[in-house]
C-alpha positions in Angstrom: -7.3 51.3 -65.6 -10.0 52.3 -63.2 -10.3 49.6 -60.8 -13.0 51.4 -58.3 -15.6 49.8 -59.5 -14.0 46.1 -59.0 -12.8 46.7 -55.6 -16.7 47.6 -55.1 -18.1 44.4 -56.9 -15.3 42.0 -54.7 -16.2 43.8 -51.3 -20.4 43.4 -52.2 -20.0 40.5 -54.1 -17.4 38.4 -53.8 -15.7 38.1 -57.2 -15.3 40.2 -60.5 -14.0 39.9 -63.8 -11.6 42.4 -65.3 -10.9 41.6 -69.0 -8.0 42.1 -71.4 -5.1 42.1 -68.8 -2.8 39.7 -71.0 -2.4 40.5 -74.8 -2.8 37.4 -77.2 1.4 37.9 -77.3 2.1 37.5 -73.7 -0.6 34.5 -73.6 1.0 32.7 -76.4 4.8 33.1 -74.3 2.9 31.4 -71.0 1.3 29.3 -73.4 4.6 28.1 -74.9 6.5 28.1 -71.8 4.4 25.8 -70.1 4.3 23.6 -72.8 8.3 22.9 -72.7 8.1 21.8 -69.3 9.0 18.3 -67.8 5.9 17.1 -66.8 7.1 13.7 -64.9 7.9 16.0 -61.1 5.5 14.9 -58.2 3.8 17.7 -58.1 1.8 17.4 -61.8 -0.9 15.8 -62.1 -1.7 14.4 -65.4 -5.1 12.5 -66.9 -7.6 12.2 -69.3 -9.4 15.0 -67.7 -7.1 17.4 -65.9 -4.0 18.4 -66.7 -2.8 20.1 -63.3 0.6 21.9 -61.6 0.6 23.0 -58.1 3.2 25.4 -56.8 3.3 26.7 -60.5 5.2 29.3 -60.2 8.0 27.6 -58.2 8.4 25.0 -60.4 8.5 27.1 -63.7 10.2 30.1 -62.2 10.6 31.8 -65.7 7.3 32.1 -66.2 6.8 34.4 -63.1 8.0 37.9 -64.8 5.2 37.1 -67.4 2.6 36.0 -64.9 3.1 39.1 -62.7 3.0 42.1 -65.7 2.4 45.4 -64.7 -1.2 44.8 -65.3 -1.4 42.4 -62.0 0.8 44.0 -60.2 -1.2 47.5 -60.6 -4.2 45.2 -59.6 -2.9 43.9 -56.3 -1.5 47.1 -55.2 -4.8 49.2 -55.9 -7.8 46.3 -55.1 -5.7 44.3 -52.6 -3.5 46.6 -51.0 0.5 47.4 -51.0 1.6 44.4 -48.7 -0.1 41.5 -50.7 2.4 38.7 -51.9 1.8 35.3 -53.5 0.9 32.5 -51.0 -0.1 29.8 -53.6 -0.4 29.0 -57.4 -1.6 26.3 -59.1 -2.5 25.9 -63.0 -5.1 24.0 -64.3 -5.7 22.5 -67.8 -8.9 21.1 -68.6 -8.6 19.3 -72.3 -10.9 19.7 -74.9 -12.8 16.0 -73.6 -12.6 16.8 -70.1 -15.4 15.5 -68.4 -13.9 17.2 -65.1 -16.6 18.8 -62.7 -16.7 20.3 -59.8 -19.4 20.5 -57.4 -20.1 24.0 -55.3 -17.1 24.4 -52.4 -15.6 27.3 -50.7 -11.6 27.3 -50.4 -10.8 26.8 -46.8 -7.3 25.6 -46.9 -3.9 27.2 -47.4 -0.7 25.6 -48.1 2.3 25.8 -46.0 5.6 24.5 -45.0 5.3 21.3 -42.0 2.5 20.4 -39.8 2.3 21.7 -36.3 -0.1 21.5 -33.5 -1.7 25.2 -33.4 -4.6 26.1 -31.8 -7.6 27.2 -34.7 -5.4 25.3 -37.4 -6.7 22.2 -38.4 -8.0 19.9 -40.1 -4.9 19.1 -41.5 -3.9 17.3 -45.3 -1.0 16.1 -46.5 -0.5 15.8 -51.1 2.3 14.6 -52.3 4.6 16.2 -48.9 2.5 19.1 -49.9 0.6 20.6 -46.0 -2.6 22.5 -46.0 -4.4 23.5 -43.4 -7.7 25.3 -42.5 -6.6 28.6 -40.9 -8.8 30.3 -39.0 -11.5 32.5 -40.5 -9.8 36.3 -40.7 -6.7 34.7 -42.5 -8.7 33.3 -45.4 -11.2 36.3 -45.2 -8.1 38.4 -45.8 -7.0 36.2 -49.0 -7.2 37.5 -53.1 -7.2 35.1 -55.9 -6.7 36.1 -58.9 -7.5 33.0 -61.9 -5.5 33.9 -65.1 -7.7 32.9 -68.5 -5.6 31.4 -71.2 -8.7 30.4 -73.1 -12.0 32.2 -73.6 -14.5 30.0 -71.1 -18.1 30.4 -71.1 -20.9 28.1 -69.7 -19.9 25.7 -72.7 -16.6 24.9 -71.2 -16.7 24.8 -67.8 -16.6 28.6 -66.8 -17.0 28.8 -62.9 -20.6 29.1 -61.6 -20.6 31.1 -58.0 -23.2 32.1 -55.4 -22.8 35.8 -55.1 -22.4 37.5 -51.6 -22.0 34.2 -50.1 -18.2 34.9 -49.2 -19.6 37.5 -46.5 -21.4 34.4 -44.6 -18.4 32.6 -42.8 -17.9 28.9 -43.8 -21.0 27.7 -46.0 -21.8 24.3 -46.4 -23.1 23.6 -50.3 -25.5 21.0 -48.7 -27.1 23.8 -46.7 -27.5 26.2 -50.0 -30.7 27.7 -49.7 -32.0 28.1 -53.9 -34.5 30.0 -52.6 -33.1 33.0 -51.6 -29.8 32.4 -53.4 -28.7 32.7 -57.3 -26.0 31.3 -59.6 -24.2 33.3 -61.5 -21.6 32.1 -64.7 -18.4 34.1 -65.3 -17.4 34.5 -68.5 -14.0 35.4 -69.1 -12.1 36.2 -71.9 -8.7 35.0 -72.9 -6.8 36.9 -71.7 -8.7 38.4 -68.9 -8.8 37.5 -65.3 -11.5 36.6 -62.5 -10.7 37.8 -59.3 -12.7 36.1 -56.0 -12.7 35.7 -52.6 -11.7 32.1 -51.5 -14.9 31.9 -49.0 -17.1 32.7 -52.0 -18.9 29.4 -53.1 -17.9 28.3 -56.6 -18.2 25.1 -58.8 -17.8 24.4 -62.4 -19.7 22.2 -64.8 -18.3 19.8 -67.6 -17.1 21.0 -70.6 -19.7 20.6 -73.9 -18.5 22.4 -76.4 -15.0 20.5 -77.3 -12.9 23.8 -77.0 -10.0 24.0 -73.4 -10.0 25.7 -70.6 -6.8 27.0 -68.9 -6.7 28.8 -66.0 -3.9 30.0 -63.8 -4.7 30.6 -60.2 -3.1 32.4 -57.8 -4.1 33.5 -53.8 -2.8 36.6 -52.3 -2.5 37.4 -48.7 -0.6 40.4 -46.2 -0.7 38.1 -43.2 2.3 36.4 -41.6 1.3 33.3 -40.2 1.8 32.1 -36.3 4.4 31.1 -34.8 7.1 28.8 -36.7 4.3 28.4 -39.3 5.3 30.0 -43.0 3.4 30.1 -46.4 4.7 27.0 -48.3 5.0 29.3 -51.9 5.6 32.7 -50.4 6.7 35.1 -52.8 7.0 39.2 -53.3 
């Protein structure tokens, strides 16, 4: 796997896609091991249109050896670099009538363990005793996330739509997008393929029109210890 050229496209662009990391095997075991969950804990969210988990791989920790195959971890070590570990994960399961969309947003919040006055860290929210926080700039310019495909998703069913290079222009209002001198961009993924992107990079998603789901498993990478008494709320090597 020569990942030279992906390293490249995150660093110029923001984001890449790297297909056929998960065989349609090691799919159907996440697949099937999310669905024998208990789904009543606080921290699923379930509706008509969005089926969602946060902290993912804390509450199903058997799913983690599948999650992280040598694939990813090859991946993190080569694009990221060797001192990366998991700060968040959150799956997401748009059904087949989802109507979900999202409008165009960076990522400027990471979640951790309480809620402390520090100086750059604010504003603050609080989900379901869940904290996040926006950090200050360098510690989300220094964060991976890697979304895990467990469908195919195209522009049909709600495949993210970004704004290439804007991850290199600090925080980015959407209101303030400039469609003159930007362009949209749709990635496809396969199932079973991944999209890696930069958190600051300014992404959206349309409704689904074609009837057919979209899973996605995401997960954000970082090397940096936060301040202080402050700690990642899902660290983990």
């Amino acid at each position: 796997m020569d990942l030279r050229n992906h390293k490249e496209l995150i660093l110029e662009k923001g984001f890449t896609v790297i297909n056929n990391i998960f065989s349609n095997e090691e799919i159907e075991k996440i697949s099937e091991t999310i669905q024998n969950i208990d789904t009543s804990k606080d921290t699923f969210r379930k509706s008509e249109d969005l089926f969602a988990i946060r902290q993912f791989l804390k509450e199903i920790p058997e799913i983690k050896d599948l999650i992280l195959n040598d694939n990813i971890k090859t991946i993190v070590k080569e694009i990221f670099g060797d001192n990366y570990f998991v700060v968040k994960s959150i799956y997401f399961d748009k059904p087949e009538k989802s109507n979900w969309y999202v409008a165009y947003h960076q990522d400027l919040t990471i979640s951790v363990d309480k809620k402390i006055e520090l100086i750059n860290f604010g504003p603050w929210t609080t989900k379901q005793n869940q904290f996040a926080v926006q950090p200050p700039l360098d510690i989300l310019e220094n964060v991976y996330t890697i979304r895990i495909h467990l469908d195919d998703t195209d522009k049909n069913n709600g495949a993210l739509k970004v704004i290439p290079k804007s991850h290199s222009k600090g925080i980015y209002r959407p209101e303030t997008i400039d469609w003159n001198v930007e362009t949209e961009e749709i990635c496809h993924v396969e199932k079973g393929g991944i999209m890696i992107m930069k958190p600051l990079l300014l992404h959206g998603s349309n409704r689904t029109t074609n009837g057919m789901k979209r899973r996605v498993i995401h997960i954000e990478f970082s090397d940096i210890e936060l301040p202080e008494k402050l700690k990642w709320s899902e660290r983990m090597d």
